[in-house]
GUTIKE-824812 format. One record per atom (N, C-alpha, C, CB): residue number from 0; atom name; x, y, z. Coordinates in nm, 2 decimals, decimal comma. Glycine has a CB too. Layout:
! GUTIKE-824812
  pos  site      xx      yy      zz
  NUM    CA       X       Y       Z
...
END
This chain:
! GUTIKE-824812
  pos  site      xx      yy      zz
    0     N    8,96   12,24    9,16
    0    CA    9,05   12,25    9,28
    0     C    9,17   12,34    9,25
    0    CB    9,09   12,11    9,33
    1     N    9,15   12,39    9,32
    1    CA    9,31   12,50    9,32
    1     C    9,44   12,45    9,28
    1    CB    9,37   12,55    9,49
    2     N    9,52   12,44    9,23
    2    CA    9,65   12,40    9,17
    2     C    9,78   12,35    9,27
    2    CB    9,70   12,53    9,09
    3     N    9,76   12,47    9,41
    3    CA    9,85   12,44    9,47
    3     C    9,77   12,34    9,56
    3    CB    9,92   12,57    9,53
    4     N    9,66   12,33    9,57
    4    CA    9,59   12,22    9,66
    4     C    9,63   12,09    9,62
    4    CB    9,44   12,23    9,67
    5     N    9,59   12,11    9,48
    5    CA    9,59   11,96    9,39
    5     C    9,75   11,92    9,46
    5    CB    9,59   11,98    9,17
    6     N    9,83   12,00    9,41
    6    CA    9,95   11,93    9,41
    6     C    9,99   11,91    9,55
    6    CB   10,05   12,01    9,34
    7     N    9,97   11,97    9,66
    7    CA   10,00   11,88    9,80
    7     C    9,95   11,81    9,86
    7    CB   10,02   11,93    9,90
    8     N    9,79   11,80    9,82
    8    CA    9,72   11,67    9,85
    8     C    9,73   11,54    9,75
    8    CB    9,57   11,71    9,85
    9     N    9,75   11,56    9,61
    9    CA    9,73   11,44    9,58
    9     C    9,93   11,39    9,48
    9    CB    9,55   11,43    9,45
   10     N    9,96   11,30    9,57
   10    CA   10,12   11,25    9,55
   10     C   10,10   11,13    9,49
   10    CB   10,23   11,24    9,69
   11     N   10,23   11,08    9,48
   11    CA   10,25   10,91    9,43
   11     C   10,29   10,86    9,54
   11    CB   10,36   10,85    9,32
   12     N   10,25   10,71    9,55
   12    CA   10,24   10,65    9,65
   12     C   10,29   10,49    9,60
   12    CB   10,09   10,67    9,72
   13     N   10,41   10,43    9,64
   13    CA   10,48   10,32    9,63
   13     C   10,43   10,23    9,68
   13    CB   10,59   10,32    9,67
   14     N   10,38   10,13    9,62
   14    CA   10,34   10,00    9,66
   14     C   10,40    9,89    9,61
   14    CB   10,22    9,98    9,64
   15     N   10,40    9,77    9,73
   15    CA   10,45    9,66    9,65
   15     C   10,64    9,64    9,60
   15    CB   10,35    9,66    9,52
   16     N   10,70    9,75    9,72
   16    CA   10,84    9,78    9,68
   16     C   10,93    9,65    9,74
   16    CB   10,89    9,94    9,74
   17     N   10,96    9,63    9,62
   17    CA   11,08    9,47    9,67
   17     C   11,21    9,50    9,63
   17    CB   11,05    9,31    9,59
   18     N   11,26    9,49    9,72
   18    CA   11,43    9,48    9,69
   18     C   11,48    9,30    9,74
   18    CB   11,54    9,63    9,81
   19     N   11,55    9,27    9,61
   19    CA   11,62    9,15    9,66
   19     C   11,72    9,13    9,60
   19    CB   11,55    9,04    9,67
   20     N   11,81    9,04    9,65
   20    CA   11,94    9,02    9,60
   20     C   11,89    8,95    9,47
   20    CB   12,05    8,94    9,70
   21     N   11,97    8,96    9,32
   21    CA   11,98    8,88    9,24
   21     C   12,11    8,81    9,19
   21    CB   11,93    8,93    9,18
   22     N   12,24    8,84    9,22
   22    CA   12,32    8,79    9,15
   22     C   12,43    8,79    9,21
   22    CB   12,34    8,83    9,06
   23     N   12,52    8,68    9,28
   23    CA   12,65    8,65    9,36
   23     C   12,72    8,80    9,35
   23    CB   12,75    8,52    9,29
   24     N   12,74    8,86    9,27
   24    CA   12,82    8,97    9,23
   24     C   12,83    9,11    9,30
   24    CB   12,78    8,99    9,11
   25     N   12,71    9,12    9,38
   25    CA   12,68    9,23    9,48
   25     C   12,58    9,33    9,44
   25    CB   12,80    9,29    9,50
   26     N   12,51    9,32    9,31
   26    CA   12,39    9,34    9,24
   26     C   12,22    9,29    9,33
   26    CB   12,43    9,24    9,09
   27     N   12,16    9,38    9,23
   27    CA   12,00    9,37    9,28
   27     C   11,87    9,39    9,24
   27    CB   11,98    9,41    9,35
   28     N   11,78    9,43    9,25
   28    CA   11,69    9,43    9,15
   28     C   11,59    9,49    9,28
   28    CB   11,65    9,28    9,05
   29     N   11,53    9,64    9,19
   29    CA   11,46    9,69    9,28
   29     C   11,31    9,68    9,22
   29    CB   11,52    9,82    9,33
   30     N   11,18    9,67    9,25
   30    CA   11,08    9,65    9,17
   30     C   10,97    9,73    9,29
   30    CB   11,06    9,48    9,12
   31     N   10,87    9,75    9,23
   31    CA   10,74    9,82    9,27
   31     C   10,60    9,85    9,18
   31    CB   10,78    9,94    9,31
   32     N   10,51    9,91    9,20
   32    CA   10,41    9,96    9,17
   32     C   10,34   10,09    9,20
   32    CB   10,36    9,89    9,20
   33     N   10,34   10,22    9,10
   33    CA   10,35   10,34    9,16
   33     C   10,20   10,35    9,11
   33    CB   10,47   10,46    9,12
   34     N   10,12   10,43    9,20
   34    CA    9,97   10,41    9,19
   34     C    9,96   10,58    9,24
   34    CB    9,87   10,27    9,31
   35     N    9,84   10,64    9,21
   35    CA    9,78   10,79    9,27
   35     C    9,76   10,70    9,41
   35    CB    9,61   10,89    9,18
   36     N    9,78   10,78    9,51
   36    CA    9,73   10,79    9,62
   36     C    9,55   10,80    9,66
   36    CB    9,79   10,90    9,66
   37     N    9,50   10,90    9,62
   37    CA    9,37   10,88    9,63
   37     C    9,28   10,80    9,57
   37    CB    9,33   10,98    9,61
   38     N    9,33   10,73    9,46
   38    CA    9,24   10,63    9,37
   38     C    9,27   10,56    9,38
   38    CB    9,21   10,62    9,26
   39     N    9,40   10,51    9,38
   39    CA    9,45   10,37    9,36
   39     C    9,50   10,32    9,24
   39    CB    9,36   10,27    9,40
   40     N    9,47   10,42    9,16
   40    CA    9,49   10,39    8,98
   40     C    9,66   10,39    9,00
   40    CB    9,42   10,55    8,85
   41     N    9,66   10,27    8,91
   41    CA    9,80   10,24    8,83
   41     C    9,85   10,37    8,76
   41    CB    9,78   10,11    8,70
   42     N    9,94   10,41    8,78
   42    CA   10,00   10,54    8,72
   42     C   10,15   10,50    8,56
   42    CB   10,08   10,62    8,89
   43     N   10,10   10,52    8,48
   43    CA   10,18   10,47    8,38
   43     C   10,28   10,57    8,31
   43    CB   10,09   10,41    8,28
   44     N   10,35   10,51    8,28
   44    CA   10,50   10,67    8,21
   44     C   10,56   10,72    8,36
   44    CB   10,40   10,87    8,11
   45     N   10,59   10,63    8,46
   45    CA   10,59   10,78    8,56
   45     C   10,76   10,70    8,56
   45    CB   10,45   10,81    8,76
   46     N   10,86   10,82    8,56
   46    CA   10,99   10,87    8,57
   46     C   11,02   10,79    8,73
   46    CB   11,00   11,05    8,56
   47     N   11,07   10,67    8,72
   47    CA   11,16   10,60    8,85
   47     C   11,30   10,60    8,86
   47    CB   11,14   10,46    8,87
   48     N   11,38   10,61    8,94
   48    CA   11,51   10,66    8,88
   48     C   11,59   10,64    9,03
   48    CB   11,50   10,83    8,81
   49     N   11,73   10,61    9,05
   49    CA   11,80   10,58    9,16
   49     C   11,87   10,71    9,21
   49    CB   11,89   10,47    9,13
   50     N   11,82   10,84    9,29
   50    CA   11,85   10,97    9,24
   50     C   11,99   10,95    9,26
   50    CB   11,79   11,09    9,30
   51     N   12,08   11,02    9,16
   51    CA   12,22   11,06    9,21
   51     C   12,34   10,93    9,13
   51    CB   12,21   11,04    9,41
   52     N   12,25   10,87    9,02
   52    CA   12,28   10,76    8,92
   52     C   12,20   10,78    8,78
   52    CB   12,24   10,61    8,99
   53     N   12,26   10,71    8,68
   53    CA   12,19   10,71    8,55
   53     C   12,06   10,57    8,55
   53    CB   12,33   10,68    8,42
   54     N   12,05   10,52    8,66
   54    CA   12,02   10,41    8,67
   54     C   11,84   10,46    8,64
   54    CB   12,08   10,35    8,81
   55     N   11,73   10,41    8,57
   55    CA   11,61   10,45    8,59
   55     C   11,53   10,36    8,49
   55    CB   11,60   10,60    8,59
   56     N   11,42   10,38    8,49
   56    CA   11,31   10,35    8,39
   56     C   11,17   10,42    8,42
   56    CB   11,29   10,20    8,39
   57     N   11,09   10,39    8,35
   57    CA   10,94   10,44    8,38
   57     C   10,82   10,32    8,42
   57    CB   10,89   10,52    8,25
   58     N   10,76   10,38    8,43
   58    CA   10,65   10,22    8,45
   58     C   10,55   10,21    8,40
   58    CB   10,59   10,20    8,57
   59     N   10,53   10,08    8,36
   59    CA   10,45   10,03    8,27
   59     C   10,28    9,99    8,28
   59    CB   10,52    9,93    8,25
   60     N   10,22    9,95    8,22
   60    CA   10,08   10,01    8,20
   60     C   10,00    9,99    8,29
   60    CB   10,01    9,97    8,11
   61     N   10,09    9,90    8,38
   61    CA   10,02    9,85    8,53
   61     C   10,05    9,92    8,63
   61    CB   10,06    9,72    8,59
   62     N   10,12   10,04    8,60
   62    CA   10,20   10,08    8,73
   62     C   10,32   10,04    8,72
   62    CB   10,16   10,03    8,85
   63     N   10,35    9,91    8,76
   63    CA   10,51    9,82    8,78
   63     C   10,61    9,92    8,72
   63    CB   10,53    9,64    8,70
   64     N   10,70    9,90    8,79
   64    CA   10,88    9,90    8,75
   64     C   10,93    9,81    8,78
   64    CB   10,98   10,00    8,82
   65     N   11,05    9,80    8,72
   65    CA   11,17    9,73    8,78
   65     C   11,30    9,75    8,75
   65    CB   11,16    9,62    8,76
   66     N   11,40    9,79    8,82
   66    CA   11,54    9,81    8,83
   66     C   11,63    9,70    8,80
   66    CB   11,56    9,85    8,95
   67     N   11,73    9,63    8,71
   67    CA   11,79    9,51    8,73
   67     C   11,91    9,54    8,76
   67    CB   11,79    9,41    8,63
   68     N   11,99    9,51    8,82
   68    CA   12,10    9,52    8,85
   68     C   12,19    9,60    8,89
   68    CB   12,13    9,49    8,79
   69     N   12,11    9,69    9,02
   69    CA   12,17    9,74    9,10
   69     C   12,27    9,75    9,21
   69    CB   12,12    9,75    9,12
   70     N   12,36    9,80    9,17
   70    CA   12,50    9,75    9,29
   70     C   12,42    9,78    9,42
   70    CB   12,67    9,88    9,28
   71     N   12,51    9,75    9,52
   71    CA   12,49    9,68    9,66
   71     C   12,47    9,84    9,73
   71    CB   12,65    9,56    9,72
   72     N   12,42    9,90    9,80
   72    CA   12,41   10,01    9,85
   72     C   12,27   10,08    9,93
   72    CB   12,46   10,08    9,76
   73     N   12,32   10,19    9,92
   73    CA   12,18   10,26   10,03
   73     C   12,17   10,34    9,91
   73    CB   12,20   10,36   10,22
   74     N   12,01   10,42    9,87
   74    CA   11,99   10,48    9,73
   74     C   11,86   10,57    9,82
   74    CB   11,95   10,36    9,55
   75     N   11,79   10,64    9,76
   75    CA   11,65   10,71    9,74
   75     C   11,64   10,72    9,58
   75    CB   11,65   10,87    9,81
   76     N   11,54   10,63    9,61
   76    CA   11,42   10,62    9,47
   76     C   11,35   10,71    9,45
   76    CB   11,31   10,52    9,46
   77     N   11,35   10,77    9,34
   77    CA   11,31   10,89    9,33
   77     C   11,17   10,87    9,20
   77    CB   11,45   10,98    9,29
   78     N   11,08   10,92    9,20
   78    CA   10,96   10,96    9,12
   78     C   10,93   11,09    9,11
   78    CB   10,86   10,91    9,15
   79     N   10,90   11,05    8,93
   79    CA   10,83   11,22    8,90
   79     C   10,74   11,19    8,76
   79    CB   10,99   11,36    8,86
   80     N   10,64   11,24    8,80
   80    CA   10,54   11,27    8,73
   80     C   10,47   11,42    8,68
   80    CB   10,46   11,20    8,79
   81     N   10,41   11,43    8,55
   81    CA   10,37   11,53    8,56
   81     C   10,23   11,59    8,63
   81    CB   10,39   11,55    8,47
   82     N   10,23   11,68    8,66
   82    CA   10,10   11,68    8,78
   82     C   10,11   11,66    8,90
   82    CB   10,00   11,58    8,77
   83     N   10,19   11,53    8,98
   83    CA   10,26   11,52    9,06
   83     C   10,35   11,55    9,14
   83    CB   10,27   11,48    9,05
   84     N   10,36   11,61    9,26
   84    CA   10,48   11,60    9,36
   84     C   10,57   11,53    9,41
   84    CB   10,45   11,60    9,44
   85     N   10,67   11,57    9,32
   85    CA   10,85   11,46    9,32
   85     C   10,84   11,38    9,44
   85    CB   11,03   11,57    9,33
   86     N   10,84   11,23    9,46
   86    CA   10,90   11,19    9,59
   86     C   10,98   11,10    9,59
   86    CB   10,82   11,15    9,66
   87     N   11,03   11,02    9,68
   87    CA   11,16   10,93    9,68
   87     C   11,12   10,87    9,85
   87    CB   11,35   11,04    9,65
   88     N   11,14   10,79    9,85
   88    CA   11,18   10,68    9,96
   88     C   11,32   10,59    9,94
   88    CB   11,06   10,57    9,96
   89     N   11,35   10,57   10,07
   89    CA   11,50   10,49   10,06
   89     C   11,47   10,37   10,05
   89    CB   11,60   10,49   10,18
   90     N   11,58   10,33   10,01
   90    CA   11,59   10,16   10,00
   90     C   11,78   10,12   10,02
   90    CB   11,52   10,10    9,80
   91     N   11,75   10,00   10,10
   91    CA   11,91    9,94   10,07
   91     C   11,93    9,79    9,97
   91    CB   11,98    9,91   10,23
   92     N   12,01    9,80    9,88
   92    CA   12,08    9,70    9,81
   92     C   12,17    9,63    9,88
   92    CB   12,15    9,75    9,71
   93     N   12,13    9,46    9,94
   93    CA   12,23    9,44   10,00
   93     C   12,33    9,31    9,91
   93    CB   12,17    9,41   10,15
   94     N   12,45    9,29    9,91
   94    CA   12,53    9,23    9,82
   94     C   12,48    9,07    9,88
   94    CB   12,71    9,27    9,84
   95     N   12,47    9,02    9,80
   95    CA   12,47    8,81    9,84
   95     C   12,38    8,81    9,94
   95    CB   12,65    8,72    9,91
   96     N   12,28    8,93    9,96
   96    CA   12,20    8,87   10,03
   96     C   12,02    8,81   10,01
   96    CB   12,22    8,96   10,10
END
């Protein structure tokens, strides 16, 4: 397949994205599962990151991430893989909630 095809047809796709309050403090914990789009395969090593913060990790052999202790706010999650087309979806951090 053509290179530029590959890359606008096949992206990462967020599943299983939870945000919930964890800690009186105004903190949170953001968690998911980043899979290929067309297969469904668990995507592992892939770059998760709060854009526009030092905040991040990668994901583990299942797919999963998880974020701990995210202050209270509105963010875009950001992913990057290699092969893949950078994406990000929003999310909000809500305090004590």
């Amino acid at each position: 397949m053509e290179k530029n095809i590959y890359y606008s047809t096949v992206f990462i796709l967020f599943l299983f994205i939870g945000i919930q309050s964890l800690y009186a403090q105004g903190t949170g914990t953001v968690s998911g599962t980043v899979v290929d789009k067309a297969s469904g395969e668990a995507l592992i090593g892939v770059n998760v990151f709060l854009e526009g913060t030092s905040i991040g990790t990668a994901s583990f052999n299942d797919g999963k991430y998880i974020l701990h202790q995210v202050p209270a706010g509105t963010y875009n999650i950001g992913v990057r893989y290699i092969g893949y087309k950078d994406q990000s979806i929003s999310a909000t951090i809500v305090a004590n909630g």
